[in-house]
MOPAC internal coordinates of N, CA, C and O (Angstrom, degrees):
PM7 1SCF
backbone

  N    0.0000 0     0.00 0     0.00 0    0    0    0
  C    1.4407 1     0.00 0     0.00 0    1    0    0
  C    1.5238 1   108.96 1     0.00 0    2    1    0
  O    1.2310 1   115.63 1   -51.27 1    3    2    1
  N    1.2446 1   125.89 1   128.73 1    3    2    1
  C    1.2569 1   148.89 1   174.91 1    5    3    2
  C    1.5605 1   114.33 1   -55.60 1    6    5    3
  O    1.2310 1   105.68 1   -87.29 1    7    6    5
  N    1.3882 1   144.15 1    92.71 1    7    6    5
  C    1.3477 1   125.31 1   170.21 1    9    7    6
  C    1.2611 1   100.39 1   -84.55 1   10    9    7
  O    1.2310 1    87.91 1  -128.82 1   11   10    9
  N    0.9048 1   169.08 1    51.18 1   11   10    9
  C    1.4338 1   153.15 1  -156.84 1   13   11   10
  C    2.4370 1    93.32 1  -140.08 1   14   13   11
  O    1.2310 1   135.27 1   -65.41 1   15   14   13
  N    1.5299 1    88.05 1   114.59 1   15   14   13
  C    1.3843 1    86.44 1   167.47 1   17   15   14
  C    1.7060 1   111.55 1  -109.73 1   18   17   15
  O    1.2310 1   117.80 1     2.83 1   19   18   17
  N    1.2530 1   121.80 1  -177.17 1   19   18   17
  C    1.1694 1   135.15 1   175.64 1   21   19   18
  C    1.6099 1   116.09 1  -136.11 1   22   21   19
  O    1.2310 1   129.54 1   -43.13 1   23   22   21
  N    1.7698 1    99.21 1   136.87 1   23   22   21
  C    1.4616 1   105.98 1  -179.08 1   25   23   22
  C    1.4367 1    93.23 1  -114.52 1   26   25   23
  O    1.2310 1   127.49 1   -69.40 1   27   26   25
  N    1.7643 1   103.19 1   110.60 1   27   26   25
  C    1.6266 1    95.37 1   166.47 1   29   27   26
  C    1.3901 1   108.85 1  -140.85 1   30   29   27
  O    1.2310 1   126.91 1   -99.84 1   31   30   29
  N    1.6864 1   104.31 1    80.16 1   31   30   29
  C    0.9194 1   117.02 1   170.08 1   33   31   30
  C    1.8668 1   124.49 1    79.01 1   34   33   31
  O    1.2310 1   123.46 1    12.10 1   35   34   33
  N    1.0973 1   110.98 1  -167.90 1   35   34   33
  C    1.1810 1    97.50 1  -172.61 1   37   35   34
  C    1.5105 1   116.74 1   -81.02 1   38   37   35
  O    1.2310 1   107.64 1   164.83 1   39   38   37
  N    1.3545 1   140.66 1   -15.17 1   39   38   37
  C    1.0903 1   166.73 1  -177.12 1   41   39   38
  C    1.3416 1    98.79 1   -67.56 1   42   41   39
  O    1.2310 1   116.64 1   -48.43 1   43   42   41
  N    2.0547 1   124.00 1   131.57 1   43   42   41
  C    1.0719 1   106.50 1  -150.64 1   45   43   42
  C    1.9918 1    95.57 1  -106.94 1   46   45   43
  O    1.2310 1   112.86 1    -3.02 1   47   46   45
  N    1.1717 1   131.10 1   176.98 1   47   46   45
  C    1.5198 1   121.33 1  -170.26 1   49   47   46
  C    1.4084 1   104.67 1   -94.98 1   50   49   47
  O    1.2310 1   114.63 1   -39.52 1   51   50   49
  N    1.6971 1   127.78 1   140.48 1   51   50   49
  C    1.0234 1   149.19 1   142.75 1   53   51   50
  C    1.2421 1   120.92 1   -65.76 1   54   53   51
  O    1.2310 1   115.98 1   -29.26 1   55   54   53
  N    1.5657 1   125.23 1   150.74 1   55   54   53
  C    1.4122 1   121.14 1  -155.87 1   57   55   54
  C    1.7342 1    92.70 1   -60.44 1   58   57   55
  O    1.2310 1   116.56 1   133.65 1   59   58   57
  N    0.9362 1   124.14 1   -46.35 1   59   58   57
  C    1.4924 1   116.41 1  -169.85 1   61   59   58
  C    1.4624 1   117.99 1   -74.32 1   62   61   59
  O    1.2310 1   121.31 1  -149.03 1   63   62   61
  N    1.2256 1   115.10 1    30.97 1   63   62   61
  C    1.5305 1   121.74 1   179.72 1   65   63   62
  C    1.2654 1   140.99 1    32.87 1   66   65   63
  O    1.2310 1   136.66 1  -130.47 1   67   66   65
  N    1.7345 1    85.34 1    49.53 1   67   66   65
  C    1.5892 1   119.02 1  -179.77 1   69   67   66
  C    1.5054 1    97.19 1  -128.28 1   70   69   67
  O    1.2310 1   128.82 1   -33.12 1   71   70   69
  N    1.9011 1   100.62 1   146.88 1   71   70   69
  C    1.3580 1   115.82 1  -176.30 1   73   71   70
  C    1.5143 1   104.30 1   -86.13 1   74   73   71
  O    1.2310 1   128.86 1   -13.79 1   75   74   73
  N    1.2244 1   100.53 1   166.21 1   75   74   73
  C    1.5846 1   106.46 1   162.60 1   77   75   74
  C    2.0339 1    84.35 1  -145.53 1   78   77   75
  O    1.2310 1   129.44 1   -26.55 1   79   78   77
  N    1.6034 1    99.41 1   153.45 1   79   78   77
  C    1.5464 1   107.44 1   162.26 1   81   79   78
  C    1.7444 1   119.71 1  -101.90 1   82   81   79
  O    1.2310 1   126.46 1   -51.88 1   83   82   81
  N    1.1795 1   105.19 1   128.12 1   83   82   81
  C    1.5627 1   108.62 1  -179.46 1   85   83   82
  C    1.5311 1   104.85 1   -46.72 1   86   85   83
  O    1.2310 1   118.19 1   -18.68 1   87   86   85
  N    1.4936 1   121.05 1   161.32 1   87   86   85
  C    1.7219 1   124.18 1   158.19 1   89   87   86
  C    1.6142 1    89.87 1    63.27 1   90   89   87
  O    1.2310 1    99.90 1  -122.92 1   91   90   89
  N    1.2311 1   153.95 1    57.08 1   91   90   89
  C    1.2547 1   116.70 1   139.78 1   93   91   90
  C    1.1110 1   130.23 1   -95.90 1   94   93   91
  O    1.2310 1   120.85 1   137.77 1   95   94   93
  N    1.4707 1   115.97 1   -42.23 1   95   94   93
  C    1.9052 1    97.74 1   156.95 1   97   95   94
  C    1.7525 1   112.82 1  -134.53 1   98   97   95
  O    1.2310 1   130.19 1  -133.79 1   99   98   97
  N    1.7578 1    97.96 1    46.21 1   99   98   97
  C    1.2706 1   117.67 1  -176.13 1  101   99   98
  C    1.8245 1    96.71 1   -99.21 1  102  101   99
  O    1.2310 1   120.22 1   163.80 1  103  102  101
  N    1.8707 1   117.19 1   -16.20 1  103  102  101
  C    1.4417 1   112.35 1   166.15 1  105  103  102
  C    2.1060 1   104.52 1   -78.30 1  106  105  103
  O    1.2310 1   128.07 1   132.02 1  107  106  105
  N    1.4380 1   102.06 1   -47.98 1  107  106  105
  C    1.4931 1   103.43 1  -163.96 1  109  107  106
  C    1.9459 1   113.09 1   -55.19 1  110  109  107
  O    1.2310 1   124.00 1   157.97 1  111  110  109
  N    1.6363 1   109.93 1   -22.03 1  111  110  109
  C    1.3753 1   118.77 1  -170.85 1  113  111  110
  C    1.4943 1    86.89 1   -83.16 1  114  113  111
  O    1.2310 1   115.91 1   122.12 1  115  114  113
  N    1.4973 1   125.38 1   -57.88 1  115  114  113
  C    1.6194 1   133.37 1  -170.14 1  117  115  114
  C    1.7746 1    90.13 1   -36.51 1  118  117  115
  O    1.2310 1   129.12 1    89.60 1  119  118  117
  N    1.0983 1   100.04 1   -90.40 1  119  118  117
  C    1.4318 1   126.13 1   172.17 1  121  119  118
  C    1.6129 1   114.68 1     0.97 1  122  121  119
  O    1.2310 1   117.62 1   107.75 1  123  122  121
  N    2.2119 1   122.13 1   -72.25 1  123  122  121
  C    1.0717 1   119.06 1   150.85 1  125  123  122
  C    1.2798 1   110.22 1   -67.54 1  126  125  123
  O    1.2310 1    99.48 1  -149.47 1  127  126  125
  N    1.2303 1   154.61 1    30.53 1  127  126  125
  C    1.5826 1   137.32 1   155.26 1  129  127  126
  C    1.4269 1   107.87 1   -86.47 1  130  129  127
  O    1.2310 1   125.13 1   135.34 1  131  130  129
  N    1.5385 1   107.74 1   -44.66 1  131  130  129
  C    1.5646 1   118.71 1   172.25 1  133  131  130
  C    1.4790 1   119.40 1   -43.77 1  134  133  131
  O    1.2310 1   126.96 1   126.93 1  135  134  133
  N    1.0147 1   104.22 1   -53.07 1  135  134  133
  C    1.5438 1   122.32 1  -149.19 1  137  135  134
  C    2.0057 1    79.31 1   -95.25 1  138  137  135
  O    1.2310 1   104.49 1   129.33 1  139  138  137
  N    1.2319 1   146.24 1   -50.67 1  139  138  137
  C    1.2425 1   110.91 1   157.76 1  141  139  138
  C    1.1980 1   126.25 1   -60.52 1  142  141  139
  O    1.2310 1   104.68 1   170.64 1  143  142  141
  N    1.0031 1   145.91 1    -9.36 1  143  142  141
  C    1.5474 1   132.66 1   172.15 1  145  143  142
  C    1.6654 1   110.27 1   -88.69 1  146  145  143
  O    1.2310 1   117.67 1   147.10 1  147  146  145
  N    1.0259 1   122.05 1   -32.90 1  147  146  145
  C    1.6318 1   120.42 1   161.26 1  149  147  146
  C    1.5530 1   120.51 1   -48.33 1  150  149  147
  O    1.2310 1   129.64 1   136.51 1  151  150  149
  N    1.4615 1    99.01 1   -43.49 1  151  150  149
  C    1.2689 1   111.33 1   178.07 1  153  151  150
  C    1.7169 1   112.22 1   -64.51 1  154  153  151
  O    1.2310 1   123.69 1   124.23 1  155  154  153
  N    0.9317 1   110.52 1   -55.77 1  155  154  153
  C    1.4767 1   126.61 1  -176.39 1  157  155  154
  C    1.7637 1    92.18 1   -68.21 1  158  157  155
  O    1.2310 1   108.73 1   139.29 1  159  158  157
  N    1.2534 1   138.69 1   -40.71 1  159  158  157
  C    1.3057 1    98.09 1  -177.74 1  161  159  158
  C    1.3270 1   111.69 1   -76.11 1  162  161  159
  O    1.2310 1   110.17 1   167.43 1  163  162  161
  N    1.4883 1   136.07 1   -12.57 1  163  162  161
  C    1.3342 1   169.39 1   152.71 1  165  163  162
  C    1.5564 1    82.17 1   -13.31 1  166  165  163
  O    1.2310 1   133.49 1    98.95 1  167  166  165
  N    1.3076 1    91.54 1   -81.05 1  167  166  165
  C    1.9361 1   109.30 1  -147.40 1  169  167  166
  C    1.5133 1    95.51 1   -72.69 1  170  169  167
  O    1.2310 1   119.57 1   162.96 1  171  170  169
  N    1.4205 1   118.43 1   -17.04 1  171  170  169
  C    1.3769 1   106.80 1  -172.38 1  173  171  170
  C    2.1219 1   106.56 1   -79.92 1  174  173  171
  O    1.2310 1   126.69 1   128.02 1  175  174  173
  N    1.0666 1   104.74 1   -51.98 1  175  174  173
  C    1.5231 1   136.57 1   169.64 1  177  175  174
  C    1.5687 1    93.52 1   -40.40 1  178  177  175
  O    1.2310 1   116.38 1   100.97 1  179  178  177
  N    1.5222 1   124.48 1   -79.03 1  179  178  177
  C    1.2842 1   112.50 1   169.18 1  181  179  178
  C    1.8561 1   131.40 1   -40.38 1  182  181  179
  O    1.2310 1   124.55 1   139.53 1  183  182  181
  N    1.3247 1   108.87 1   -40.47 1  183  182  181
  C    1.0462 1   112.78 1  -163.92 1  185  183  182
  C    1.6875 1   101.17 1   -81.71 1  186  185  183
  O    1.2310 1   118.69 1   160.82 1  187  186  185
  N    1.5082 1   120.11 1   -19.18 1  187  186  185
  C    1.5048 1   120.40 1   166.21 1  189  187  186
  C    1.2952 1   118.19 1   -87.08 1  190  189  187
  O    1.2310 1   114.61 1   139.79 1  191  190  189
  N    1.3091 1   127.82 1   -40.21 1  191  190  189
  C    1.7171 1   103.85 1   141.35 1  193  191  190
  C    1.4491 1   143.47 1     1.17 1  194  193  191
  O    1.2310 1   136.65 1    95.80 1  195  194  193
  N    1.5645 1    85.36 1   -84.20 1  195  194  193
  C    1.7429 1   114.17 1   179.86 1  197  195  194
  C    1.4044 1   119.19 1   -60.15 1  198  197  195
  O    1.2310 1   123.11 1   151.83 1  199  198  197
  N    1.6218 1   111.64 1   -28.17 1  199  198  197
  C    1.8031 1   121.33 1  -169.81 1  201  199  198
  C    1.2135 1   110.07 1   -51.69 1  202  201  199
  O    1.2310 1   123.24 1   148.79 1  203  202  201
  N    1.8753 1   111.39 1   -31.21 1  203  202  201
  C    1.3906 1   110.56 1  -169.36 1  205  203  202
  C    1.6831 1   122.99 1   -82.92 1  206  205  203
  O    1.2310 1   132.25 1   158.58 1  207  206  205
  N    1.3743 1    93.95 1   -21.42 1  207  206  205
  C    1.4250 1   112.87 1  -170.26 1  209  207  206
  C    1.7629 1   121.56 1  -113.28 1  210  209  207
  O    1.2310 1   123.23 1   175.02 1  211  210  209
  N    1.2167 1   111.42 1    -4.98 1  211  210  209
  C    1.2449 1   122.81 1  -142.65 1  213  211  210
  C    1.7467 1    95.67 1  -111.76 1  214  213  211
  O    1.2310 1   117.87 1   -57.45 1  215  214  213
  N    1.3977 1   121.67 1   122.55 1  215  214  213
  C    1.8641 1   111.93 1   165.95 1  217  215  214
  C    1.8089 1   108.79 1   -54.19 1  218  217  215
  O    1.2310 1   144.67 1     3.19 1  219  218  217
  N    1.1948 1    69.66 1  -176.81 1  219  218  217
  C    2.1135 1    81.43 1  -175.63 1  221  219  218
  C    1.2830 1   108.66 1   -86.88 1  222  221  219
  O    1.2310 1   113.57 1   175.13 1  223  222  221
  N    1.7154 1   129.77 1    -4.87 1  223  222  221
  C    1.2616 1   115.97 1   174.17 1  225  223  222
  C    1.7636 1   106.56 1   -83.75 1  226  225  223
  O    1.2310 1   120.93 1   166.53 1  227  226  225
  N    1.1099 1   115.82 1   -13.47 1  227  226  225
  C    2.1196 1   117.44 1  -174.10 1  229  227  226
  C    0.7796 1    79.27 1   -90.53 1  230  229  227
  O    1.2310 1   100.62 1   148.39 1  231  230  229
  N    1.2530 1   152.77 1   -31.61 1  231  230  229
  C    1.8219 1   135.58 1  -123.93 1  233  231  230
  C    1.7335 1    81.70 1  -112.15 1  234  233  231
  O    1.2310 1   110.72 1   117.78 1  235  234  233
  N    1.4411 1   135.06 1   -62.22 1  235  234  233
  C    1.6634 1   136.36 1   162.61 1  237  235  234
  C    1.7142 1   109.71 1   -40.85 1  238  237  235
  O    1.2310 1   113.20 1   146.92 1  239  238  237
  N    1.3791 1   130.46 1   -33.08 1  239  238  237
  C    1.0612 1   131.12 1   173.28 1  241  239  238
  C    1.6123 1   108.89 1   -58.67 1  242  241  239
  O    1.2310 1   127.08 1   109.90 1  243  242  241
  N    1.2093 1   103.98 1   -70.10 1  243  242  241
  C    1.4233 1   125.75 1  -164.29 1  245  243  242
  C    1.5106 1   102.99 1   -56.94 1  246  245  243
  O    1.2310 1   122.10 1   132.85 1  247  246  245
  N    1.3608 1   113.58 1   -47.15 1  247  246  245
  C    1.4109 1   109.48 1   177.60 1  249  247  246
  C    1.3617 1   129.26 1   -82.12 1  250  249  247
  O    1.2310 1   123.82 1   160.63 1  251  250  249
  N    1.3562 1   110.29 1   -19.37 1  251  250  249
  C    1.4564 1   100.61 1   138.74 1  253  251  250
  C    1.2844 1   157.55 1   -64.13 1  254  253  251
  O    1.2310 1   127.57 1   167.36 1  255  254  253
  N    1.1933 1   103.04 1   -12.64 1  255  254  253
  C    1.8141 1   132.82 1   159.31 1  257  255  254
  C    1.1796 1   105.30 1   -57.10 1  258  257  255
  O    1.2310 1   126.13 1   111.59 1  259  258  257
  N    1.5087 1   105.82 1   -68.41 1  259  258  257
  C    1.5311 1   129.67 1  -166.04 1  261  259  258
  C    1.8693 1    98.40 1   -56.81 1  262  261  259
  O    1.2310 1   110.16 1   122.44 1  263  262  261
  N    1.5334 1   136.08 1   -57.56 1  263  262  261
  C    0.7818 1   112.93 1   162.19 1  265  263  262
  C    1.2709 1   141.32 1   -73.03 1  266  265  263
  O    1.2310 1   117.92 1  -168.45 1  267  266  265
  N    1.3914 1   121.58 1    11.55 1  267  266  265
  C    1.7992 1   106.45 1   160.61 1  269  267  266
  C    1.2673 1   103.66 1  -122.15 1  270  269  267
  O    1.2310 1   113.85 1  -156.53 1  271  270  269
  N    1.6632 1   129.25 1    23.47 1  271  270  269
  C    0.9988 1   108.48 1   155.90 1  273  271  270
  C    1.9972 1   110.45 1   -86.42 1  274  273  271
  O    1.2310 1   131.46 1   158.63 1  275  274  273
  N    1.2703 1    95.48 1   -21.37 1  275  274  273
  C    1.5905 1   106.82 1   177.86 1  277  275  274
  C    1.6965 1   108.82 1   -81.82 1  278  277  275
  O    1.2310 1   122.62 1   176.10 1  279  278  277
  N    0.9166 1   112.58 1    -3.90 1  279  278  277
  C    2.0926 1   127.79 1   161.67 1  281  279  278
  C    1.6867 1    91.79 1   -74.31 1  282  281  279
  O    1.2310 1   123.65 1   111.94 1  283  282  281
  N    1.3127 1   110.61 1   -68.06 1  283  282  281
  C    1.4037 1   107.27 1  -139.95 1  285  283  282
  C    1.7547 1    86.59 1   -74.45 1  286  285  283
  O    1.2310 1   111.39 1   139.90 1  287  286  285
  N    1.5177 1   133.82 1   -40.10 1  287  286  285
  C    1.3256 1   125.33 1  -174.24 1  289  287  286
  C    1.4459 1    99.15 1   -50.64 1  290  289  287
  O    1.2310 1   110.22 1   109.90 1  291  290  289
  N    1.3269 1   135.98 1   -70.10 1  291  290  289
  C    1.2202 1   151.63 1   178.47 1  293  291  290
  C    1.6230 1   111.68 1   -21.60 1  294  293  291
  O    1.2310 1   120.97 1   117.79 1  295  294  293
  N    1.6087 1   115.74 1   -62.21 1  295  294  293
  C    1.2222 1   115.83 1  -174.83 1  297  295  294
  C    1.8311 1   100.92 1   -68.27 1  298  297  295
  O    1.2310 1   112.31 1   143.14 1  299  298  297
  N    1.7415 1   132.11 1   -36.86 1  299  298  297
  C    1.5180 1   122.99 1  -165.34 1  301  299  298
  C    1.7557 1    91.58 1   -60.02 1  302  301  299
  O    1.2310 1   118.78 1   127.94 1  303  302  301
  N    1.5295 1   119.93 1   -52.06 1  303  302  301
  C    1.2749 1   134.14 1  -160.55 1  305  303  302
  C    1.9065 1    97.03 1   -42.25 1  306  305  303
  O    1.2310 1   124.27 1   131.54 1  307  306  305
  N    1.3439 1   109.41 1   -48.46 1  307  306  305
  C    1.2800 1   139.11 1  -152.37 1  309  307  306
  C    2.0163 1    85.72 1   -60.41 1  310  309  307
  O    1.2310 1   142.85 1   125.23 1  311  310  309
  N    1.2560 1    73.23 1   -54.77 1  311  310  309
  C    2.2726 1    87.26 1  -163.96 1  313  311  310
  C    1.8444 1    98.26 1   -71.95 1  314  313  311
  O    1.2310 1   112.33 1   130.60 1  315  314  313
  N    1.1308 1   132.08 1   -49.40 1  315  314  313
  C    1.3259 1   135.74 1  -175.70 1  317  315  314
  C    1.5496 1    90.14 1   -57.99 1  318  317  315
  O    1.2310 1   105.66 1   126.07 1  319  318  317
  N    1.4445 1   144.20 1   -53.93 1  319  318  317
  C    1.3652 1   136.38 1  -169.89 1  321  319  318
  C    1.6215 1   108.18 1   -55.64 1  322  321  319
  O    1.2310 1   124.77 1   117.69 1  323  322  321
  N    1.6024 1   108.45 1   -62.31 1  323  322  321
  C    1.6869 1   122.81 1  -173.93 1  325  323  322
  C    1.7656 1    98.05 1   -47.87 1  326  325  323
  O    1.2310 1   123.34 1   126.40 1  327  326  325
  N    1.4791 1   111.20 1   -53.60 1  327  326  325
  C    1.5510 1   112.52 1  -177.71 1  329  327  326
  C    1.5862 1   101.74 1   -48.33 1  330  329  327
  O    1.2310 1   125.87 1   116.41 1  331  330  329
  N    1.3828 1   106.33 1   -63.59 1  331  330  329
  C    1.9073 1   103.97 1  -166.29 1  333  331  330
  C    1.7479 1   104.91 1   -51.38 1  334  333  331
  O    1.2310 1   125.66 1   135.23 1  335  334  333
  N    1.4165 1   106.73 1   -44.77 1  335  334  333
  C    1.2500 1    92.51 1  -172.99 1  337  335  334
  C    1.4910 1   117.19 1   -76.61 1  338  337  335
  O    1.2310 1    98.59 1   175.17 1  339  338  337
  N    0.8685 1   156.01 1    -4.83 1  339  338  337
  C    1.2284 1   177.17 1   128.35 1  341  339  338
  C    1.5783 1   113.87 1   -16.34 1  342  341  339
  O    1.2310 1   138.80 1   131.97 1  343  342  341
  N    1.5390 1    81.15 1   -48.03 1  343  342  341
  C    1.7556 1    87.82 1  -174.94 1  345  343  342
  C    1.5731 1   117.48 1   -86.53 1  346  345  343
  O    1.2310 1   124.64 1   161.73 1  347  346  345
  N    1.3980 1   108.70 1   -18.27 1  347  346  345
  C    1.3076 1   133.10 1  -165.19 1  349  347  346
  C    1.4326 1   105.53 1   -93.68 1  350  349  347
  O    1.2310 1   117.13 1   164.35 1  351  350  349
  N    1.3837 1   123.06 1   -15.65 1  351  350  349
  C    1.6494 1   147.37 1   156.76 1  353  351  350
  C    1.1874 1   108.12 1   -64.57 1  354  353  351
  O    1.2310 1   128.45 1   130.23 1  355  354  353
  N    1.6118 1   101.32 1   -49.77 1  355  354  353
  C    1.7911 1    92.23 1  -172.64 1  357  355  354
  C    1.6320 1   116.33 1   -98.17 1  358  357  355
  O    1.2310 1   126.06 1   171.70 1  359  358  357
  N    1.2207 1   105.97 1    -8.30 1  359  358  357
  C    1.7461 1   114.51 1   157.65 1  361  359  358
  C    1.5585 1   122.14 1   -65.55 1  362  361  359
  O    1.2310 1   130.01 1   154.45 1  363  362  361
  N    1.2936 1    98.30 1   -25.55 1  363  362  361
  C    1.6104 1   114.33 1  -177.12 1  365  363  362
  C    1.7949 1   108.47 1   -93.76 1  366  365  363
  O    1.2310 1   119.53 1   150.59 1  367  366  365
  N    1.2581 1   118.51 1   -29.41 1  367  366  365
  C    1.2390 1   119.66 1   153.94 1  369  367  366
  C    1.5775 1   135.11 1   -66.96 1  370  369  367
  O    1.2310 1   129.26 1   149.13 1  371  370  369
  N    1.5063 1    99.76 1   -30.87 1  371  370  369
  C    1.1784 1   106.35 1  -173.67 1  373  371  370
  C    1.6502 1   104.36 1   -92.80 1  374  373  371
  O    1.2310 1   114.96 1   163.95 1  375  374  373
  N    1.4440 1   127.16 1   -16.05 1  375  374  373
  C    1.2668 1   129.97 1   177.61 1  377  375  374
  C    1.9405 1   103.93 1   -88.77 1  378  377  375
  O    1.2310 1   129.43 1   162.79 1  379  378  377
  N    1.3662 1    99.43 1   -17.21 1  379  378  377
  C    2.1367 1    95.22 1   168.45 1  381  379  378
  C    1.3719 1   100.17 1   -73.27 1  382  381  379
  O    1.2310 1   120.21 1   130.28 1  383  382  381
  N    1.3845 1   117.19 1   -49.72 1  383  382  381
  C    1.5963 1   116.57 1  -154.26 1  385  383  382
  C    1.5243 1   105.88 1   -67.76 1  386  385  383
  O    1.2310 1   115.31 1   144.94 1  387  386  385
  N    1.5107 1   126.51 1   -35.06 1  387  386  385
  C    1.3759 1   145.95 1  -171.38 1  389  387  386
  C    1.9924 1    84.67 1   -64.65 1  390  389  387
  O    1.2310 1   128.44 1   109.78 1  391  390  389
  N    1.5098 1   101.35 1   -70.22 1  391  390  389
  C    1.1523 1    87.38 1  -160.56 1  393  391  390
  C    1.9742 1   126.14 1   -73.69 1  394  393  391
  O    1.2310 1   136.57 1  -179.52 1  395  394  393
  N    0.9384 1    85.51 1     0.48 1  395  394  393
  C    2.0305 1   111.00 1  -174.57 1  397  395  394
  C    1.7689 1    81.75 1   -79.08 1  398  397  395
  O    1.2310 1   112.76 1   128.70 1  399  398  397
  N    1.4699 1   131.28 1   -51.30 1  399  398  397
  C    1.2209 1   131.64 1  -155.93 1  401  399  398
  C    1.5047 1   124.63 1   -97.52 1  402  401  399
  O    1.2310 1   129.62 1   165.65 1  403  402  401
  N    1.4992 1    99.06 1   -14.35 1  403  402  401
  C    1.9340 1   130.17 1   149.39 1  405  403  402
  C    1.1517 1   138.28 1  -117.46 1  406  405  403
  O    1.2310 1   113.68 1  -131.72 1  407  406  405
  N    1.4798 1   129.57 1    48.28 1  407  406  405
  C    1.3552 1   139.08 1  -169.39 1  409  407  406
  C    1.4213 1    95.70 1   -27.21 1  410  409  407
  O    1.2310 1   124.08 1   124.54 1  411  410  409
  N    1.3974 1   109.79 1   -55.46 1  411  410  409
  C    1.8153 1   105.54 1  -144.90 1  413  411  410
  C    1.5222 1   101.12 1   -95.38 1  414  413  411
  O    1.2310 1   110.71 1   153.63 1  415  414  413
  N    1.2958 1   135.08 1   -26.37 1  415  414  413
  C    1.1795 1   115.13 1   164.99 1  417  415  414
  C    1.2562 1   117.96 1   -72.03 1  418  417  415
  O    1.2310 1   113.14 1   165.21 1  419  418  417
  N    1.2477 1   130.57 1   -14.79 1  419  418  417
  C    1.4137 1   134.13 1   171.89 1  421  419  418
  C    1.7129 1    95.87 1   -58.41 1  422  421  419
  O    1.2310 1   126.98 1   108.43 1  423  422  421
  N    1.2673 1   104.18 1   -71.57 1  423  422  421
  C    1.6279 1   109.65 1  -170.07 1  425  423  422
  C    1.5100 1   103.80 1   -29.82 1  426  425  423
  O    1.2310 1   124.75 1   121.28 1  427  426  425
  N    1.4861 1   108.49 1   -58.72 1  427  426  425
  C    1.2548 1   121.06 1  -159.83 1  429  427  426
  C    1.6755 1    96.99 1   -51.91 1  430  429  427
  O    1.2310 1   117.56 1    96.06 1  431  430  429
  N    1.1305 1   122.26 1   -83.94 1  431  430  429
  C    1.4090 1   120.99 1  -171.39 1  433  431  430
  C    1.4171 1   118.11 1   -40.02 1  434  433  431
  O    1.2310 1   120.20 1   134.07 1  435  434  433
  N    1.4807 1   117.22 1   -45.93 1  435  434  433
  C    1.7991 1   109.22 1   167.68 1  437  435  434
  C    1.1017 1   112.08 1   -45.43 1  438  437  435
  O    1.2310 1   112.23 1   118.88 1  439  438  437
  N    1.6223 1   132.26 1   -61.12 1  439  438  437
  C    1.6113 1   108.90 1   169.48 1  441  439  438
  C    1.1364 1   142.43 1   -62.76 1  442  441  439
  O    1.2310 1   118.08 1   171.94 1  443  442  441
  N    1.6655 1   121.26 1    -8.06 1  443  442  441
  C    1.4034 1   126.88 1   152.22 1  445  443  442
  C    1.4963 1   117.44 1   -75.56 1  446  445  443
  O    1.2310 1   124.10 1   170.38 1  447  446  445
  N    0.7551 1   109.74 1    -9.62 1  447  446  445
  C    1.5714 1   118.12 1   159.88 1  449  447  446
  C    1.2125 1   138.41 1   -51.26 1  450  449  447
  O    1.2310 1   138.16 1   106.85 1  451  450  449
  N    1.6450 1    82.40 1   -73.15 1  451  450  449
  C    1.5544 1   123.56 1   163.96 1  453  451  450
  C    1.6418 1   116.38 1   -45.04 1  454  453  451
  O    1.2310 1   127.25 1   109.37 1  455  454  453
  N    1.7777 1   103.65 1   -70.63 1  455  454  453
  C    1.1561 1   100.53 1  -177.36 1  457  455  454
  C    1.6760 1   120.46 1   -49.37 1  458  457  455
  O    1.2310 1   119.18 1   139.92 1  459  458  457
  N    1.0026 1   119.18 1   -40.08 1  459  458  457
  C    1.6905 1   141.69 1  -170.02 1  461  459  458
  C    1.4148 1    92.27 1   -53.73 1  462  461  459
  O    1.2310 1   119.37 1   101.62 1  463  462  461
  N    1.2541 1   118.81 1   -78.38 1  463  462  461
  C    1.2876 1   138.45 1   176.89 1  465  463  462
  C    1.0446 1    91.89 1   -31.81 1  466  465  463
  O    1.2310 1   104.45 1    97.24 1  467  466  465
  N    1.9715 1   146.31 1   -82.76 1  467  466  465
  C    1.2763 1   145.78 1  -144.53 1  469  467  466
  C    1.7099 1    96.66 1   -67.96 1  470  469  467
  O    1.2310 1   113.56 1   143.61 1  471  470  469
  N    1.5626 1   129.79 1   -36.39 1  471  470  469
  C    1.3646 1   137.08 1  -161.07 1  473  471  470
  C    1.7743 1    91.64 1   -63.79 1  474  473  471
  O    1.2310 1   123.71 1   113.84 1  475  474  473
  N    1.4238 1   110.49 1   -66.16 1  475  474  473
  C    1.0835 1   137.36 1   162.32 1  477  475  474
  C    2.0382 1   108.78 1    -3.35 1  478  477  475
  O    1.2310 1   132.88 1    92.29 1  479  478  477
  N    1.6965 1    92.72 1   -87.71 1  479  478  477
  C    1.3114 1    96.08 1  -171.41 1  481  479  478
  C    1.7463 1   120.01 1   -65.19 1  482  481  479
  O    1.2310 1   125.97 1   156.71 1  483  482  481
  N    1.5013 1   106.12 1   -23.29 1  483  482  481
  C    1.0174 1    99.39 1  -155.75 1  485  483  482
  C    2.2737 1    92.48 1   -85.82 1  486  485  483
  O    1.2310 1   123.47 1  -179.38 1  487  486  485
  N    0.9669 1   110.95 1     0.62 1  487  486  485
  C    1.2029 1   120.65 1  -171.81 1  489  487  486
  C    2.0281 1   103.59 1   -89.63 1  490  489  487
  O    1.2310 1   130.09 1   155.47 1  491  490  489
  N    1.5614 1    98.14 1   -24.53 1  491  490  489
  C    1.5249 1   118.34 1   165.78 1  493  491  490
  C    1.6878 1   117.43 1   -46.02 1  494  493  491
  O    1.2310 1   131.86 1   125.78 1  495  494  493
  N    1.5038 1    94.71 1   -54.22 1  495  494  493
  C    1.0733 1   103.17 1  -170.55 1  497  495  494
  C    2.0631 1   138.48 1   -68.80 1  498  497  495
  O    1.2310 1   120.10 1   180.00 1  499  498  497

């Protein structure tokens, strides 16, 4: 068994003892996901307005907007999920290898955990 850890920086370790940095373009996808869904309630809000008043050639305009702006929200939503999960793969790898490589401080902290948690609830009551 390996005791040997590594400090590399703020970036947290993957089982293969390579970093990755949290947020790097998991804010810029958040970011366009927002700003399509504003939009789309935008175009949706506009486009119920107009339904009442509007011929069938704005009304095919508008709803074609309205549906690829709800494509393009759909596909950022799509990439912000694969990113989270992705990262949450390699948090989960990097929290086996930590603990595969510290049995006993692992132990140790689950029962400070634990206890806290039990101090916690029973202080609920």
């Amino acid at each position: 068994m390996d005791q040997t850890t590594s400090n590399q920086g703020a970036g947290a370790t993957n089982g293969n003892g390579k970093t990755y940095q949290a947020g790097s373009d998991n804010g810029a996808a958040r970011e366009r996901l927002l700003g399509d869904l504003k939009t789309a309630i935008g175009d949706a809000e506009q486009w119920l307005r107009g339904a009442a008043n509007a011929g069938a050639e704005d009304l095919d305009e508008v709803k074609s907007k309205f549906q690829e702006t709800l494509r393009t929200a759909k596909q950022d939503l799509l990439k912000v999920e694969d990113t989270v999960l992705a990262k949450t793969k390699l948090a989960a790898q990097a929290t086996d290898t930590y603990v595969h490589d510290n049995p006993w401080k692992s132990v140790i902290v689950g029962g400070v955990i634990g206890l806290l948690l039990g101090v916690i609830v029973s202080r609920g009551d």
